[in-house]
N, C-alpha and C positions, 0 to 999 in steps of 0.2 A: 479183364483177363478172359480167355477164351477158352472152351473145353474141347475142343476139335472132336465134338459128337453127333455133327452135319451128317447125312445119310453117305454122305462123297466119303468123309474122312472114315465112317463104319467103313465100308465097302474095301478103302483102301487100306486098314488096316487086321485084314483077313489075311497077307503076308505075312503077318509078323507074329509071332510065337508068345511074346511077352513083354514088357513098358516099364521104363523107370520114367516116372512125372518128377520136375523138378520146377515147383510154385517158385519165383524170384518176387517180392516185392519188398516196397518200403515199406517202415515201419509206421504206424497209427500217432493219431497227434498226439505229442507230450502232453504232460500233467503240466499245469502252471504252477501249482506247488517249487516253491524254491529248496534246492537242494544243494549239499555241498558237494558232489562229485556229478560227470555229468554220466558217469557210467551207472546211476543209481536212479537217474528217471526214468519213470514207467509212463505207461499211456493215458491218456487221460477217461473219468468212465463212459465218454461218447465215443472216444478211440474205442474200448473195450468193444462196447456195441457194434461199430462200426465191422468190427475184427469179427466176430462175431457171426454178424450177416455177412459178412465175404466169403467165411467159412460153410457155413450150411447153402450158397450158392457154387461154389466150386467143389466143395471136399462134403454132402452129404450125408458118404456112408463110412466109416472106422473102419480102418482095416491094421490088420499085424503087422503090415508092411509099411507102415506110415509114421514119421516120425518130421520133429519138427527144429529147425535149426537157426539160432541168432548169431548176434555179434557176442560181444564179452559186456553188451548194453544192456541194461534189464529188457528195456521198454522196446529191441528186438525179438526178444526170449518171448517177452507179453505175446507180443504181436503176432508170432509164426505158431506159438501154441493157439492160442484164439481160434487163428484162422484153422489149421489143423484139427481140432475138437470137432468141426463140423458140424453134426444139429444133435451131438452129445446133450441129451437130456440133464446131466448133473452140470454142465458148466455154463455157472450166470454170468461172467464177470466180473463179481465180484469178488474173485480167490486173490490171494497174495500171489506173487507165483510159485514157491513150493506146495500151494495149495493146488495150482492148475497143473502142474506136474505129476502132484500122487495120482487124482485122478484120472489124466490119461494112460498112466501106466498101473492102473487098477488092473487091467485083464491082462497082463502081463504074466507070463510065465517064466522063472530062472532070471536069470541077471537080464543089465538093461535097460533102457529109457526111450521113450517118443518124442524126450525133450533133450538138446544138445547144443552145445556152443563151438559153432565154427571161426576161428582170427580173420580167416580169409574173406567176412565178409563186414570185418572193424573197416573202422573210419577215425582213424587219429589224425590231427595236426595240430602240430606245435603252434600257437596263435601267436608267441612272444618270435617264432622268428622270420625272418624276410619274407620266403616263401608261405606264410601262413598268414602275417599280415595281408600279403598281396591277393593269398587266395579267400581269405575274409572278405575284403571289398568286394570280390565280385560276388560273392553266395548273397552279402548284406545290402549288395548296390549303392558302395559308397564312392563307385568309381563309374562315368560315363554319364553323368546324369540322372545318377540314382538308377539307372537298369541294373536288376538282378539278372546275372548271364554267366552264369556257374559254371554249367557244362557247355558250353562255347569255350567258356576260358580254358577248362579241361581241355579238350579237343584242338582246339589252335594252337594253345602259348604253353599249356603246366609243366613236359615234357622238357623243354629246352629253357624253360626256366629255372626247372630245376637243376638242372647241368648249369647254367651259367652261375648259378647261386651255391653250387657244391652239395645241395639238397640232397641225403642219397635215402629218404626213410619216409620224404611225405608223401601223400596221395595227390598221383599226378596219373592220367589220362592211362600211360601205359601199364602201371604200376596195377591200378586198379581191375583194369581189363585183366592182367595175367591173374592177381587173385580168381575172379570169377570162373578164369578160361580152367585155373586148376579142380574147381571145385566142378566143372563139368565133367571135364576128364575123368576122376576118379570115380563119378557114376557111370562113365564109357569102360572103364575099366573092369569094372562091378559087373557088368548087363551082360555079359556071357557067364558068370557063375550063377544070376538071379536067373536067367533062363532055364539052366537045368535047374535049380531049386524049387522052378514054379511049376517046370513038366513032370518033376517026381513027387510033388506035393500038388496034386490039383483039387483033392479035396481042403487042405488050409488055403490057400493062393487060387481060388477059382479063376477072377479075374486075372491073374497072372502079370498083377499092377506093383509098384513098389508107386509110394510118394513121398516127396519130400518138399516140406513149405520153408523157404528160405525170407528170413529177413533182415533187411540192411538199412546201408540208408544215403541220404543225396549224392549224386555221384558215381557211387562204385558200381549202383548195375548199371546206372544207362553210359558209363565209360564200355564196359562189355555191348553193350547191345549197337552203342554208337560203331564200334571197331567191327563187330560182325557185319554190320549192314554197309560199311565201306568194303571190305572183303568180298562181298557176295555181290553188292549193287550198285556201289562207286560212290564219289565223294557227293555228288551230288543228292543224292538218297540221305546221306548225312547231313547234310545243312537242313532237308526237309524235317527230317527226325526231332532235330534239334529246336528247329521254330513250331514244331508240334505241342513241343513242352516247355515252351515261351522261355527258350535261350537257358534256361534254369535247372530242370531236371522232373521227374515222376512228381506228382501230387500223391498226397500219403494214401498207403494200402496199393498205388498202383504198381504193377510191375510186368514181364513176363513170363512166358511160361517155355521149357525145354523140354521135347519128350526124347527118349533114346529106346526106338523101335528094334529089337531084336531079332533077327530071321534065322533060319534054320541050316543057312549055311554057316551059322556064327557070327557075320557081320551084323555092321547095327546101321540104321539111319537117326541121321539127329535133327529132329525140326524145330524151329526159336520160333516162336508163335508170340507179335505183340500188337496190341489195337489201343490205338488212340481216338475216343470219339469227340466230339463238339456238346456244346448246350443243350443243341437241337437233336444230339446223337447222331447226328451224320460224323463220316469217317473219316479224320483229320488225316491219320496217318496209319498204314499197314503195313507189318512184316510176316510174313509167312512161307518159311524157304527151308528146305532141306540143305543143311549146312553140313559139308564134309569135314571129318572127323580130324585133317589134317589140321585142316584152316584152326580149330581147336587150337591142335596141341602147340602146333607156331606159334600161336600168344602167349603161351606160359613163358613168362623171365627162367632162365638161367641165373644170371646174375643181376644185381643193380643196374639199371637202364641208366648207363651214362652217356649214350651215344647220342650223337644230335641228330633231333627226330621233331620236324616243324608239319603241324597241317596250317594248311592254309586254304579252306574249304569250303571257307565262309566270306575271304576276301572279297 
């Protein structure tokens, strides 16, 4: 992940009055401990760590305006507080998570929490039915030769699969994308109250930053990130994306980052900032594009996407 705190990116954002950061990644490796629900596994304690150091490399310094958002999974909840705690001197990774939770809301004044559970960013599927066996194989690669090719399958087939199968509830390519696309929205929405809050309060909100670290998990962001970068850069730009992150999806803790730059005539810019690098750290894949606010709200469903809707991107 990136900070966009290049001398260019300072410079450029001397327009803009005040920031809501929105951290998107997956969540840290499972525990192997066996468990009877899989909404109850947590991270494992090299996950911890790992969360951990992503934290005090992105997220630093605590602030009031920082809070941390999961699925209804434990081991998302782990993972977005982790990385949120930043170089928090009381947090070892060793807390249960209502342990990691008092602690971030120690300096907490009045009601409240830094720690929250967003649906929009679950991952359910039924494994006993059609479309979840089908979508099994390809996460497990027990289909084409044993290639795992998740988010291929996402992006090409899930969508019109799921209409041929009467599917109206699993997670499929569009379905996915509109969770994310709403959860950016309502920080679009937010960024012109958080502006006057952060101009009438500059001693609390100096920085005049809100952030928010989000964690999910395979699929559901890079469905989002895949659809913005067809929107903005064509389908072609999507096939690259895709063989960036070996036909599969994010490797754990990866994700990107959204900021939504407020200016003083009220409007906002939204920038999706993501980097994929190599072994060698050279740069597989880059997105970094001021993405219009419409392009956003057009992805949010209205209703169950039963309309036939095929890519074919990759043919």
């Amino acid at each position: 992940m990136e900070n966009f705190e290049s001398a260019e990116n300072k410079k450029e954002r001397e327009k803009y009055t005040s920031e809501i950061k929105l951290f998107f990644f997956r969540h840290g490796e499972k525990d192997k401990e066996k468990r009877a629900l899989d909404s109850e596994i947590k991270i494992s304690p090299d996950g911890k760590i790992k969360a951990i150091e992503k934290g005090k490399e992105i997220n630093p310094e605590q602030s009031i305006a920082t809070v941390a958002f999961g699925s209804s999974k434990k081991r998302t909840a782990e993972t977005a507080s982790l990385v949120a705690s930043g170089s928090n001197p009381e947090i070892t990774g060793e807390e249960t998570l209502e342990e990691l939770t008092l602690k971030l809301d120690k300096e907490l004044t009045g009601v409240g929490s830094k720690s929250g559970t967003d649906k929009r960013l679950d991952f359910s599927l039924d494994e006993e039915s059609e479309f979840g066996k089908i979508s099994q194989s390809h996460m497990k690669g027990i289909e084409k030769g044993g290639s795992r090719d998740y988010l291929k399958f996402l992006v090409e087939e899930s969508d019109e699969l799921a209409e041929e199968l009467g599917d109206k509830s699993g997670p499929t390519y569009l379905r996915m994308t509109s969770n994310i696309a709403g959860i950016v929205n309502k920080y679009l929405t937010i960024a012109p109250r958080w502006d006057k809050i952060a101009k009438n309060n500059k001693d609390e909100y100096a920085d005049a930053l809100m952030k928010r670290f989000l964690s999910s998990h395979t699929g559901v962001l890079e469905s989002f990130l895949a659809k913005i970068i067809e929107k903005t850069r064509g389908e072609e730009e999507v096939r690259k994306f895709i063989e960036a992150v070996n036909d599969q999806g994010f490797d754990k803790l990866e994700g990107f980052n959204v900021e939504i730059l407020s200016k003083d005539s009220g409007d906002a810019d939204i920038r999706i900032y993501y980097k994929k690098e190599g072994e060698q750290e050279e740069t597989v894949f880059e997105f970094n594009e001021i993405v219009s606010p419409k392009i956003i709200r057009d992805l949010i469903i209205k209703a169950p996407p039963l309309q036939k809707h095929r890519h074919k991107v990759l043919k």
